[in-house]
N, CA, C and O atoms as a Maestro MAE file, in Angstrom:
{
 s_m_m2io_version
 :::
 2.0.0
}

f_m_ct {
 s_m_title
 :::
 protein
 m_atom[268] {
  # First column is atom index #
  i_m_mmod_type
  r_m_x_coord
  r_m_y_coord
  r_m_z_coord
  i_m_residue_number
  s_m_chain_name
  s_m_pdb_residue_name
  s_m_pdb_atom_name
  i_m_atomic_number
  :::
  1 25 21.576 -42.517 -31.479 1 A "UNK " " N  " 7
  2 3 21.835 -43.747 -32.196 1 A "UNK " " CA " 6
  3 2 21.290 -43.647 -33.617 1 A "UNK " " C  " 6
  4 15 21.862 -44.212 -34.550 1 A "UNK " " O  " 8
  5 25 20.020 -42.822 -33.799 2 A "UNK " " N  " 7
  6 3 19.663 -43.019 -35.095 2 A "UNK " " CA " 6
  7 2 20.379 -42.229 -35.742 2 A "UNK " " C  " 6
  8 15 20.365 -42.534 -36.934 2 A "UNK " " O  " 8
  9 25 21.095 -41.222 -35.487 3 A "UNK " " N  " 7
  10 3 21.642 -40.380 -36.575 3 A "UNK " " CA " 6
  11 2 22.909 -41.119 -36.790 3 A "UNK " " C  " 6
  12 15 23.446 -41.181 -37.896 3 A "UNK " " O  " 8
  13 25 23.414 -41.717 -35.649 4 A "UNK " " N  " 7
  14 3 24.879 -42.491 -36.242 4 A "UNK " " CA " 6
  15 2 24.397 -43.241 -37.275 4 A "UNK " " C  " 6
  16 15 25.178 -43.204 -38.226 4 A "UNK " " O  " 8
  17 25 23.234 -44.039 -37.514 5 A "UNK " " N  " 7
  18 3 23.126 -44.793 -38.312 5 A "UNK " " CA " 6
  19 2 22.271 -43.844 -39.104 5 A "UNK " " C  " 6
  20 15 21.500 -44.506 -39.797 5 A "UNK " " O  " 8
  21 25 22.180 -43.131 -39.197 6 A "UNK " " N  " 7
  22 3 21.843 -42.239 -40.606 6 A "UNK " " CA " 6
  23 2 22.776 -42.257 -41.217 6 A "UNK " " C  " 6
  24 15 22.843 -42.833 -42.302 6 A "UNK " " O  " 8
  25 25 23.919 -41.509 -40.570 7 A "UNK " " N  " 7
  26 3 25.243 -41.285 -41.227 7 A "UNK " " CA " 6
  27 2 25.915 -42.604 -41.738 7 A "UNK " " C  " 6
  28 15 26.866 -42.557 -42.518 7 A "UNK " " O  " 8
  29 25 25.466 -43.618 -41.341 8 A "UNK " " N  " 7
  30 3 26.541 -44.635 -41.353 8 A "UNK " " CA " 6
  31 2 26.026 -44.896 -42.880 8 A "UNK " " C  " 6
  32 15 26.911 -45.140 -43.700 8 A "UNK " " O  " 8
  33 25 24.638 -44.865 -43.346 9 A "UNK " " N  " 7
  34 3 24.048 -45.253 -44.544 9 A "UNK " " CA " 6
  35 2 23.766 -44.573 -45.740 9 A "UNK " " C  " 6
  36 15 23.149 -44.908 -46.751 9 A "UNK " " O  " 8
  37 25 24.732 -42.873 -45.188 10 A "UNK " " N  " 7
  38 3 24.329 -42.160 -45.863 10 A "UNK " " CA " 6
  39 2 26.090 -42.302 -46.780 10 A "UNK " " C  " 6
  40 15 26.490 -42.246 -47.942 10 A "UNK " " O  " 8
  41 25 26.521 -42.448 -45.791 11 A "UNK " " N  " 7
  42 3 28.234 -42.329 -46.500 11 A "UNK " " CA " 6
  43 2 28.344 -44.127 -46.991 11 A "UNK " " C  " 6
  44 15 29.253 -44.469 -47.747 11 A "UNK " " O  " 8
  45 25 27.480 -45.003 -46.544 12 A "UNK " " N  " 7
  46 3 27.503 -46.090 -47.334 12 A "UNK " " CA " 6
  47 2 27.385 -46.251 -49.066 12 A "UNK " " C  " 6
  48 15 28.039 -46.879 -49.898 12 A "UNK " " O  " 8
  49 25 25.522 -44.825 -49.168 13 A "UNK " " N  " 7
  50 3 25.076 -45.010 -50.213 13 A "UNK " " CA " 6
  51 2 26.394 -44.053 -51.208 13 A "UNK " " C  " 6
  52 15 26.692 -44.404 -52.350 13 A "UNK " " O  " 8
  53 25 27.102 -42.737 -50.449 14 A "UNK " " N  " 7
  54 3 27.663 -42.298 -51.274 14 A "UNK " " CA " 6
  55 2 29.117 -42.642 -51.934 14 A "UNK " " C  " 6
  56 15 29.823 -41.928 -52.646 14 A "UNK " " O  " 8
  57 25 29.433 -44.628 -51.229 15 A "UNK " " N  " 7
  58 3 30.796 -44.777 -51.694 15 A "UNK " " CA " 6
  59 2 30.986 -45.137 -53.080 15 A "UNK " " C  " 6
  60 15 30.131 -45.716 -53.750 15 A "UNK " " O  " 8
  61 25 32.072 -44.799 -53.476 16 A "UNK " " N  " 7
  62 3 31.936 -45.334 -55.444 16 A "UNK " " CA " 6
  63 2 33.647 -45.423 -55.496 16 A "UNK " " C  " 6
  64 15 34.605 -45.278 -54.737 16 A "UNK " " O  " 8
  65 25 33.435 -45.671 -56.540 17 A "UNK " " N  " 7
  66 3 34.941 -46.058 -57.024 17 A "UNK " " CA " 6
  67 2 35.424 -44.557 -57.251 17 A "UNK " " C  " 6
  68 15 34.736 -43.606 -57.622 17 A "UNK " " O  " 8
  69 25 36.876 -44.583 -56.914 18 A "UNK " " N  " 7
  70 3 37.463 -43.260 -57.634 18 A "UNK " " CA " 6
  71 2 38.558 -43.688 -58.441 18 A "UNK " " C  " 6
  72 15 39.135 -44.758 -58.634 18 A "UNK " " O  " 8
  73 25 38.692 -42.181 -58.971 19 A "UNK " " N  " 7
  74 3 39.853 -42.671 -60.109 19 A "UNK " " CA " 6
  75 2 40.942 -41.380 -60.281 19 A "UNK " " C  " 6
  76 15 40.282 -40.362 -60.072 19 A "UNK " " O  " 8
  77 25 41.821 -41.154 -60.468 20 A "UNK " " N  " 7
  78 3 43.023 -40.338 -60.172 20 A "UNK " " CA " 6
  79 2 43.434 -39.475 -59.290 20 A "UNK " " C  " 6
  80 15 44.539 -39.819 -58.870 20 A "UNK " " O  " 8
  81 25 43.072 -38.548 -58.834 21 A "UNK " " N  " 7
  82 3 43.687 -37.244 -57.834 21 A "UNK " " CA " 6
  83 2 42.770 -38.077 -56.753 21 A "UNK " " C  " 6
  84 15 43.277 -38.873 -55.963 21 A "UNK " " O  " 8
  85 25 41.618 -37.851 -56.798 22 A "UNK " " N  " 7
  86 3 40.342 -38.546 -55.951 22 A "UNK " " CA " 6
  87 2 40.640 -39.692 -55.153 22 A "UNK " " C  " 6
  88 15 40.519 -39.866 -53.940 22 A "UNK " " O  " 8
  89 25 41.077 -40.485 -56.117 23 A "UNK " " N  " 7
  90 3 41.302 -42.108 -55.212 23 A "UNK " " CA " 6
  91 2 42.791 -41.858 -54.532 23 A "UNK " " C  " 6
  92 15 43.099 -42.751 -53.743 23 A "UNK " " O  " 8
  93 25 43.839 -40.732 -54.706 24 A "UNK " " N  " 7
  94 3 44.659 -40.941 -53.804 24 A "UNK " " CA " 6
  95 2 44.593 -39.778 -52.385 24 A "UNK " " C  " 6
  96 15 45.495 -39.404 -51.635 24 A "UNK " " O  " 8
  97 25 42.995 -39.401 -52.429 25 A "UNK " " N  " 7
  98 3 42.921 -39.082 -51.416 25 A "UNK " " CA " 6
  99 2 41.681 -39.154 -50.744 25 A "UNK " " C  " 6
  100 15 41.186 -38.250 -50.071 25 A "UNK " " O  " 8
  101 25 41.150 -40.398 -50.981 26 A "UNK " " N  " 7
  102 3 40.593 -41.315 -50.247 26 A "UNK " " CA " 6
  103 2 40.324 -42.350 -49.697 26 A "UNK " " C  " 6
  104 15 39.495 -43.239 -49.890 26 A "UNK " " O  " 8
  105 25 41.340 -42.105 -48.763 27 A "UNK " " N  " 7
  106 3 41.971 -43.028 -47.417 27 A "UNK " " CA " 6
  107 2 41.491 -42.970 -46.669 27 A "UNK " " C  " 6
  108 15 42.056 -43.610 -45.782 27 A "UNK " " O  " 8
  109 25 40.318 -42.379 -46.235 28 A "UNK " " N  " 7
  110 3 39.679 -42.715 -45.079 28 A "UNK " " CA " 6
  111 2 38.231 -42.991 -45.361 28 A "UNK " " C  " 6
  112 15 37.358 -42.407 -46.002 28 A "UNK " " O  " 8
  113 25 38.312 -44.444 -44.424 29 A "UNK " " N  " 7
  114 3 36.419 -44.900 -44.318 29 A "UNK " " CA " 6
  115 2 35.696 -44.605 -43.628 29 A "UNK " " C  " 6
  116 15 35.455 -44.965 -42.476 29 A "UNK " " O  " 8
  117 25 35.105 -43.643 -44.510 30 A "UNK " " N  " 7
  118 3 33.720 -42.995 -43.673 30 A "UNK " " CA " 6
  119 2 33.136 -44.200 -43.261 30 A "UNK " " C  " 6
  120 15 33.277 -44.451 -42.064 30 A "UNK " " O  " 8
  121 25 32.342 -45.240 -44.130 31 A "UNK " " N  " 7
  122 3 31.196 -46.391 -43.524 31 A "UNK " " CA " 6
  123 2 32.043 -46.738 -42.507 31 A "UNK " " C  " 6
  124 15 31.446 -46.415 -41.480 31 A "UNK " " O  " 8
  125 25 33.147 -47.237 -42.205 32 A "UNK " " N  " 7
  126 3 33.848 -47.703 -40.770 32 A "UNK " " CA " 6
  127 2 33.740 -46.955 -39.941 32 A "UNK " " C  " 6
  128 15 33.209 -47.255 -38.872 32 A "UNK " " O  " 8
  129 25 34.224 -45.745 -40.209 33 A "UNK " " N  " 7
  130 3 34.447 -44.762 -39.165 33 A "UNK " " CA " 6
  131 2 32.844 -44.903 -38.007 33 A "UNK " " C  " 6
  132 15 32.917 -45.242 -36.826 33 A "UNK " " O  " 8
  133 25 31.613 -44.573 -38.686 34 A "UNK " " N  " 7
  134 3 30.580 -44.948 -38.231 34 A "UNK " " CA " 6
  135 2 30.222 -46.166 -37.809 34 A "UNK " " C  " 6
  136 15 29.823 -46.431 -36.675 34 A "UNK " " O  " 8
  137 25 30.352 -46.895 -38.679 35 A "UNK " " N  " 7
  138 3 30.350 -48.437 -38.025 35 A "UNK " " CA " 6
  139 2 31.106 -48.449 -36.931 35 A "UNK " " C  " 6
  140 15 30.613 -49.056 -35.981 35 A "UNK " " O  " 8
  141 25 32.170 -47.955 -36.769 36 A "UNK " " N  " 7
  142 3 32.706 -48.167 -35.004 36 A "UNK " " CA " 6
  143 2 32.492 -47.628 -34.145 36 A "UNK " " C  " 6
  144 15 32.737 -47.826 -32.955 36 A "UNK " " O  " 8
  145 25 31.742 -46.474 -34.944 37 A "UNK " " N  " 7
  146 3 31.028 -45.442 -33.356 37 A "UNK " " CA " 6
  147 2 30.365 -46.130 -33.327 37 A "UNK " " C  " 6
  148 15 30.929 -47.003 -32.669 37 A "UNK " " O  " 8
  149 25 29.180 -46.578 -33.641 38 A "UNK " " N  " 7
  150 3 28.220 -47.524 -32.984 38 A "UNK " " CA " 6
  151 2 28.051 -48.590 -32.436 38 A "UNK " " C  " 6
  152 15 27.218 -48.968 -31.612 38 A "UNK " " O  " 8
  153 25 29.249 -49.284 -33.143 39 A "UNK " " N  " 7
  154 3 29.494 -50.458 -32.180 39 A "UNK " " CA " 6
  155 2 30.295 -49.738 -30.816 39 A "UNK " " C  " 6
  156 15 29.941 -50.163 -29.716 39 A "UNK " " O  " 8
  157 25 31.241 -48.786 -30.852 40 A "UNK " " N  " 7
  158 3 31.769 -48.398 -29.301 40 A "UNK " " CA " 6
  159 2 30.351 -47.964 -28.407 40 A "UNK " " C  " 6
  160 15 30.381 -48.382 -27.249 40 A "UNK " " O  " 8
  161 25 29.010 -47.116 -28.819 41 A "UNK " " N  " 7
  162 3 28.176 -46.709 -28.521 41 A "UNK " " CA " 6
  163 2 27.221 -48.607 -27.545 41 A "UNK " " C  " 6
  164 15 26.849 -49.005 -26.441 41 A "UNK " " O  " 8
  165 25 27.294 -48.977 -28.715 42 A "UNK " " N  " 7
  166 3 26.571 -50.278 -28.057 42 A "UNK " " CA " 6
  167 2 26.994 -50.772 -26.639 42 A "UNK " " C  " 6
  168 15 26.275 -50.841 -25.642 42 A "UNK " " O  " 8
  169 25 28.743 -51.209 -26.795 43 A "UNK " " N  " 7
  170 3 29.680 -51.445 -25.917 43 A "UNK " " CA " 6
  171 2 29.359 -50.688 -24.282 43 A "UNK " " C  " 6
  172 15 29.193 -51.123 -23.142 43 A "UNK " " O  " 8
  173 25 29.384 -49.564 -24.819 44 A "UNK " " N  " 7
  174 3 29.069 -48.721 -23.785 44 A "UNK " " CA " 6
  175 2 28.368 -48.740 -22.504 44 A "UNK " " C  " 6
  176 15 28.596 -48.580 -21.305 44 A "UNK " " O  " 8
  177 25 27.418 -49.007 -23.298 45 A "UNK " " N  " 7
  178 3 25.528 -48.933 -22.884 45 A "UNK " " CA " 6
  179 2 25.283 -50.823 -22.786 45 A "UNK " " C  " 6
  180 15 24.186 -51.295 -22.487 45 A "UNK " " O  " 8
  181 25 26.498 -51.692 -23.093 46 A "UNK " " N  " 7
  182 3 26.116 -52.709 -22.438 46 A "UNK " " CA " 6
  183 2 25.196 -53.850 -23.935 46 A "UNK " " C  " 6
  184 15 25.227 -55.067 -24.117 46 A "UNK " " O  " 8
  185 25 24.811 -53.243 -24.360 47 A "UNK " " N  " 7
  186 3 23.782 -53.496 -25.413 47 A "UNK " " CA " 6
  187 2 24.464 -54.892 -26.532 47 A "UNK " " C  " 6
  188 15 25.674 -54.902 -26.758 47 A "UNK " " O  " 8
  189 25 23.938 -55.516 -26.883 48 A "UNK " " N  " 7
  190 3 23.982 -56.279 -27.976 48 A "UNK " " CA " 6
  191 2 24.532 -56.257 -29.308 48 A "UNK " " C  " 6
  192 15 24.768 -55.064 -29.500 48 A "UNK " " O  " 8
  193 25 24.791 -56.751 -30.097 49 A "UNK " " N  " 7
  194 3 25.219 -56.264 -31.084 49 A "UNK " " CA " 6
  195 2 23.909 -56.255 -32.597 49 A "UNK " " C  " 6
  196 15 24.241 -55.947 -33.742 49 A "UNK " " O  " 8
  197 25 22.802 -56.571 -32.284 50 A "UNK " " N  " 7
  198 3 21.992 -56.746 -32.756 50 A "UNK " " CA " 6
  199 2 20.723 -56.093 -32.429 50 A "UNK " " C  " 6
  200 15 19.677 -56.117 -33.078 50 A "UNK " " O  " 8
  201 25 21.057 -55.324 -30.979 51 A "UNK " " N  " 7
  202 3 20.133 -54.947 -30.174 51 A "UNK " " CA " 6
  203 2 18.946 -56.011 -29.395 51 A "UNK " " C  " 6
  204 15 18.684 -55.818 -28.207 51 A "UNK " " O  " 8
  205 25 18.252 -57.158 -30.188 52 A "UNK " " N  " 7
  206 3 18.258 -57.790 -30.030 52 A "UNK " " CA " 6
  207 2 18.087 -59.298 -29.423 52 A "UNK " " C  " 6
  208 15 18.374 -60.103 -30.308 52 A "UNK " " O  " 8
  209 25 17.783 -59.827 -28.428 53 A "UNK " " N  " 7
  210 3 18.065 -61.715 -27.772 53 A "UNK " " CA " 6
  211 2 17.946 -62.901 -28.445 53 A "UNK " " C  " 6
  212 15 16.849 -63.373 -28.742 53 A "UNK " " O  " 8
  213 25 18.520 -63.184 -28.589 54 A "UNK " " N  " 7
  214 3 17.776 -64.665 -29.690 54 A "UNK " " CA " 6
  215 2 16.165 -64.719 -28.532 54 A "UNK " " C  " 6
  216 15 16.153 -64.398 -27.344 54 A "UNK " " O  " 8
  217 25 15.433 -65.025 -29.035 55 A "UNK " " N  " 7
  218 3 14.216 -65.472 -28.669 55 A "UNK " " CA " 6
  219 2 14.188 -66.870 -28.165 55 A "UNK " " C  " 6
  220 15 14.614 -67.890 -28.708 55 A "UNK " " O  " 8
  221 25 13.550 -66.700 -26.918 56 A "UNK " " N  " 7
  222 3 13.864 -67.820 -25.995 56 A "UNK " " CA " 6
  223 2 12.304 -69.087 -26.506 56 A "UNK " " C  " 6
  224 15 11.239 -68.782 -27.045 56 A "UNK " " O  " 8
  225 25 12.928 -70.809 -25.940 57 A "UNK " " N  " 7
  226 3 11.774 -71.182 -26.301 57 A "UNK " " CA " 6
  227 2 10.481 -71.325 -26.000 57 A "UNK " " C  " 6
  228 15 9.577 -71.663 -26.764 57 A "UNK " " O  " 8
  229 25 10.403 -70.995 -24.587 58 A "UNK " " N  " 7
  230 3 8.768 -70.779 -24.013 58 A "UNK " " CA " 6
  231 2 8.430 -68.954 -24.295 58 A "UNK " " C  " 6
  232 15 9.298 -68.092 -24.428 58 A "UNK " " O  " 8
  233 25 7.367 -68.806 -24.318 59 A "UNK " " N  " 7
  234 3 7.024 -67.704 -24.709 59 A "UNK " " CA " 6
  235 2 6.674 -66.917 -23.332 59 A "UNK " " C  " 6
  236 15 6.394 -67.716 -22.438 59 A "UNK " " O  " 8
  237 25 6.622 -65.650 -22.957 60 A "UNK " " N  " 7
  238 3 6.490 -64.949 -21.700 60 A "UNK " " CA " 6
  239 2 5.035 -65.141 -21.387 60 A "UNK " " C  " 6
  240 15 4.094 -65.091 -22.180 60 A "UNK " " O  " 8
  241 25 5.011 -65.381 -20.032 61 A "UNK " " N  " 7
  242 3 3.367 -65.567 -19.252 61 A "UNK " " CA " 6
  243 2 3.052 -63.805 -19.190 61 A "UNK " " C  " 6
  244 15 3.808 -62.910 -18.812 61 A "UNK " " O  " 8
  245 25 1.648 -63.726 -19.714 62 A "UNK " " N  " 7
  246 3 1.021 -62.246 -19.258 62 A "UNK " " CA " 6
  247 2 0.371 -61.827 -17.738 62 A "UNK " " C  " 6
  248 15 -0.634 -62.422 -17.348 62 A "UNK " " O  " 8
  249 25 0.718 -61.244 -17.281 63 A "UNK " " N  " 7
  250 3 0.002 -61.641 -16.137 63 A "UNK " " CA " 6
  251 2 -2.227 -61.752 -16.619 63 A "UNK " " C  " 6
  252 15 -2.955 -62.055 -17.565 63 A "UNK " " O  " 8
  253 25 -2.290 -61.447 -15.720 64 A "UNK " " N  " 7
  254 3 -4.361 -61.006 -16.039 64 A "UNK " " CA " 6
  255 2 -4.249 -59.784 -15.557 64 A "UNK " " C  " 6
  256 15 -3.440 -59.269 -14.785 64 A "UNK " " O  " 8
  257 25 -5.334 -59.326 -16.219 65 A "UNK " " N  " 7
  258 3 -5.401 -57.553 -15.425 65 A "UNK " " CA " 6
  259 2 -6.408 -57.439 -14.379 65 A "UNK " " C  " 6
  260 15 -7.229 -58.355 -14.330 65 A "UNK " " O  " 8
  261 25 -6.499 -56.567 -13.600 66 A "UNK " " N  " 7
  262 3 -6.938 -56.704 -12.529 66 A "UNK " " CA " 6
  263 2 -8.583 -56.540 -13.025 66 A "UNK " " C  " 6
  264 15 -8.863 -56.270 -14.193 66 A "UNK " " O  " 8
  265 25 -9.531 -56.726 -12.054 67 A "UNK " " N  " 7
  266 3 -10.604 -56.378 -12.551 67 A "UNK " " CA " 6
  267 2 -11.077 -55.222 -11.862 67 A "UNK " " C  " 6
  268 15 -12.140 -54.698 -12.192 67 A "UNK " " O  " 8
  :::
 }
 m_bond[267] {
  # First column is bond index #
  i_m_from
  i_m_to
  i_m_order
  :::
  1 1 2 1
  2 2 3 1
  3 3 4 2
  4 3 5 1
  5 5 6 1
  6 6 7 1
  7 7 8 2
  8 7 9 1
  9 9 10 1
  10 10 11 1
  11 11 12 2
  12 11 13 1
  13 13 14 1
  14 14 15 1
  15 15 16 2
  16 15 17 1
  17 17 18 1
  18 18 19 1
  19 19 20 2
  20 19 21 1
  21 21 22 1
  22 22 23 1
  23 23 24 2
  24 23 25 1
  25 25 26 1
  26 26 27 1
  27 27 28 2
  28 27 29 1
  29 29 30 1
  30 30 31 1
  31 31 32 2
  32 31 33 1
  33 33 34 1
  34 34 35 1
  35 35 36 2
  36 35 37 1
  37 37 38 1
  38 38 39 1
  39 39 40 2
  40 39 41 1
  41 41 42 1
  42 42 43 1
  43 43 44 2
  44 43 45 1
  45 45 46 1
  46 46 47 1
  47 47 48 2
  48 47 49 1
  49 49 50 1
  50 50 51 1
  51 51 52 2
  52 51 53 1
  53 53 54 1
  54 54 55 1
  55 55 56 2
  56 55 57 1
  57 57 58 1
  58 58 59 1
  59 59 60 2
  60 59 61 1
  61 61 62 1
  62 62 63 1
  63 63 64 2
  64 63 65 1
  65 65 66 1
  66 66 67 1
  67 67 68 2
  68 67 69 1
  69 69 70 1
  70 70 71 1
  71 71 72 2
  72 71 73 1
  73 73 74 1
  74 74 75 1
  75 75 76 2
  76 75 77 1
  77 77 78 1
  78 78 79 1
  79 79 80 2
  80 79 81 1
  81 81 82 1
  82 82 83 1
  83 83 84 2
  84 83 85 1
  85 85 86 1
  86 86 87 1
  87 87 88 2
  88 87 89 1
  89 89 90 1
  90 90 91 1
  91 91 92 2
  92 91 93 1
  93 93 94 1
  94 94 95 1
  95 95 96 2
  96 95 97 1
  97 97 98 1
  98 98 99 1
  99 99 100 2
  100 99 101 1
  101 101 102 1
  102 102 103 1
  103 103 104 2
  104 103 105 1
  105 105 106 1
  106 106 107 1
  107 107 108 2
  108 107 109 1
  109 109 110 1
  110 110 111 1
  111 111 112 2
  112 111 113 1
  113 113 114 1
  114 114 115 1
  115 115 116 2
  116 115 117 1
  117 117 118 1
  118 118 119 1
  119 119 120 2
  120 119 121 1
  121 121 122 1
  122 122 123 1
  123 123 124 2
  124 123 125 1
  125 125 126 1
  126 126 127 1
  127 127 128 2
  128 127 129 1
  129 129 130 1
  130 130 131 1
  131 131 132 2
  132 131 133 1
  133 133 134 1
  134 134 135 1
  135 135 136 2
  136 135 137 1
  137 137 138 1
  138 138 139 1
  139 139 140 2
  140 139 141 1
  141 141 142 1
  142 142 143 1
  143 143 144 2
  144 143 145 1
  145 145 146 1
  146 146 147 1
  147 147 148 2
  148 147 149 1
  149 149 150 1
  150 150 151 1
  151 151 152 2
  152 151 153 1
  153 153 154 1
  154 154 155 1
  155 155 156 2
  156 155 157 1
  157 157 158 1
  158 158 159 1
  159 159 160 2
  160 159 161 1
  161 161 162 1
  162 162 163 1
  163 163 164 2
  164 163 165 1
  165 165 166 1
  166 166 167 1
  167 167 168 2
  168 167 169 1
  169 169 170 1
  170 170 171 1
  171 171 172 2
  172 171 173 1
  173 173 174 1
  174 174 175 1
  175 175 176 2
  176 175 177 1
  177 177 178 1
  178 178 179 1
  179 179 180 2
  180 179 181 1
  181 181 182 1
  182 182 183 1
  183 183 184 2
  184 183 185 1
  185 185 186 1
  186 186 187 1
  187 187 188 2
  188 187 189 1
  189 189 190 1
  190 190 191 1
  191 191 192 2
  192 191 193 1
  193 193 194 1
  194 194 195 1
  195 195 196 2
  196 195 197 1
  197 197 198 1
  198 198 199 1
  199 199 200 2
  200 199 201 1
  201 201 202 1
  202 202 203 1
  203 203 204 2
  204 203 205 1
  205 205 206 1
  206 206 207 1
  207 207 208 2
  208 207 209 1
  209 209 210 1
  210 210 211 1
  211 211 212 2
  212 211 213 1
  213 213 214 1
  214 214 215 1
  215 215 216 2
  216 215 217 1
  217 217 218 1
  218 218 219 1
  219 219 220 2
  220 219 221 1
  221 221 222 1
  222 222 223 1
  223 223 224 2
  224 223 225 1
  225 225 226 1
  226 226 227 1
  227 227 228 2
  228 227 229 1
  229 229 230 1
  230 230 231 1
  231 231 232 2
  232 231 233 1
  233 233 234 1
  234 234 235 1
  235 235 236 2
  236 235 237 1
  237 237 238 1
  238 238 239 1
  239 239 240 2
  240 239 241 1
  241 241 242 1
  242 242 243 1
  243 243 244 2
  244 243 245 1
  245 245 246 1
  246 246 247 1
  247 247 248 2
  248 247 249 1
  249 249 250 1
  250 250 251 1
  251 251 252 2
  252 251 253 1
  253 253 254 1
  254 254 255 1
  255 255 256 2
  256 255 257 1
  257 257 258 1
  258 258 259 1
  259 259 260 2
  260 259 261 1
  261 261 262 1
  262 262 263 1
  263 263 264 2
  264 263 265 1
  265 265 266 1
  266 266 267 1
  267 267 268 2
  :::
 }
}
């Protein structure tokens, strides 16, 4: 998971505008492409999209530890 999202931020930081030969041959989105592996990855495994719960409003009881 972390390297998908390596990749996902690495081809984020490297998008830019293009301009002649360049921009007509870049048609494909890398940041998507990754962005949907990870969301199919999440899907998968059941998982959240946030990873995530909203936080519930009573807070969890600890048990005591034994003595």
């Amino acid at each position: 998971m972390n390297e998908l999202f390596y990749r996902h931020q690495m081809a984020l930081m490297a998008t830019r505008p293009l301009h002649g030969a360049s921009a007509r041959h870049a048609d494909f989105d890398l940041p998507g492409h990754y962005a949907d592996r990870i969301d199919a990855y999440r899907v998968r495994r059941g998982m959240s999209k946030y990873f995530a719960e909203p936080a519930s409003a009573t807070p969890p009881t600890i048990p005591p530890l034994p003595n």
